[in-house]
C-alpha positions in Angstrom: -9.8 5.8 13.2 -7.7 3.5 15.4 -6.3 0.8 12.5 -3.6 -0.8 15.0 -4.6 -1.0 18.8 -1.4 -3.1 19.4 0.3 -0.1 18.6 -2.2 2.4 19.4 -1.5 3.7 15.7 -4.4 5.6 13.7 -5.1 5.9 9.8 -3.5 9.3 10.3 -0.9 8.7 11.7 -0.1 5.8 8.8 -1.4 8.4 6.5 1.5 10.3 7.4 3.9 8.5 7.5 3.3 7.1 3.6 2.8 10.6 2.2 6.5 10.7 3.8 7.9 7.7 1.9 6.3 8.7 -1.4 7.9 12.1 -1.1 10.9 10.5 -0.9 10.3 8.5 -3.8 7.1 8.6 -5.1 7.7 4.7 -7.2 8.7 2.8 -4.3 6.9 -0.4 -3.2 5.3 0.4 0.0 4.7 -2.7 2.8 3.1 -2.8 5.8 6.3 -3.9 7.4 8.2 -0.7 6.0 5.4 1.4 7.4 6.2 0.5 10.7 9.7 0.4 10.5 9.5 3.9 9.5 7.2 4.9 12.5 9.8 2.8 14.9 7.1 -0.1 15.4 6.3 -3.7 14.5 4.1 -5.6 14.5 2.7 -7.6 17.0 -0.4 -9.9 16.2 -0.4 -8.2 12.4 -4.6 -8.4 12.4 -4.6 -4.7 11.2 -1.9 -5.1 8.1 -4.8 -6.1 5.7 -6.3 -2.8 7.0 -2.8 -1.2 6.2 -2.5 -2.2 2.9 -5.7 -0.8 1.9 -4.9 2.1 3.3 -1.6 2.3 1.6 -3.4 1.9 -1.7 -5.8 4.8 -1.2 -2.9 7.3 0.5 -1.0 6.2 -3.1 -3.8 6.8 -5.8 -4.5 9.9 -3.8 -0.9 11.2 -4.0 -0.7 10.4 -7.8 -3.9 11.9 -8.8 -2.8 15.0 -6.3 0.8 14.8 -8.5 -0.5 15.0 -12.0 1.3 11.4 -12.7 0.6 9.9 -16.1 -2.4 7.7 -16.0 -0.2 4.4 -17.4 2.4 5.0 -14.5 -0.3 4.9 -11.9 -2.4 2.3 -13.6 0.7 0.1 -14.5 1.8 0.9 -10.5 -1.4 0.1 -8.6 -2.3 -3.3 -10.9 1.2 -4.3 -9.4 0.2 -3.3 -6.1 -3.2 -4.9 -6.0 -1.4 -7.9 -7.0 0.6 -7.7 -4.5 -2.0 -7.7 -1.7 -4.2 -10.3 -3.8 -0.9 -12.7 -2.9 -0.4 -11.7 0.4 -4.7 -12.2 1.4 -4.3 -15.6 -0.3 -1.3 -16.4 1.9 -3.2 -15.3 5.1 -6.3 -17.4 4.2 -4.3 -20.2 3.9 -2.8 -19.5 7.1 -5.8 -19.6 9.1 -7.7 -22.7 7.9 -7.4 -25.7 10.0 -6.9 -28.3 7.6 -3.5 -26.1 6.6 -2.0 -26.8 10.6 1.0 -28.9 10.9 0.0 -29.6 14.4 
């Protein structure tokens, strides 16, 4: 599935590119913004990062479950994670209501 068409970036290829990270360290705080670094992109109008996120969730639970991690380091891990993008879709709804322009 095409998640980024900016980029031209699909739910594989961020797939990917996650596993890679969690391999690397498997406790790290994954961002949309680090998930394009890593793939050498940015980006651009940033519609598909709530997409991103989600999948960054599910790529994570699935490489914990896969990993035999405790069930309190992955519970403890993904509440913080979920609030994470609670915060961030708050910040994007505010960003996109008229009353919330400065101009």
């Amino acid at each position: 599935m095409l998640v980024c068409s900016c980029n031209y970036i699909t739910d594989k290829d961020i797939r990917d590119v996650i596993t890679e990270m969690l391999d690397e360290d498997c406790w790290q705080l994954i961002v949309p913004a680090k998930v394009y670094h890593a793939m050498a992109k940015r980006g651009r109008c940033c519609g598909c990062f709530p997409t991103v996120v989600e999948l960054i969730i599910s790529t994570t639970e699935e490489y914990h479950a896969r990993r035999d991690s405790t069930e309190t380091e992955v519970i403890d891990f993904m509440a913080r994670l979920k609030l994470f993008h609670e915060e961030q879709r708050r910040a994007d709804l505010e960003r996109r209501h008229k009353s919330h322009r400065a101009a």
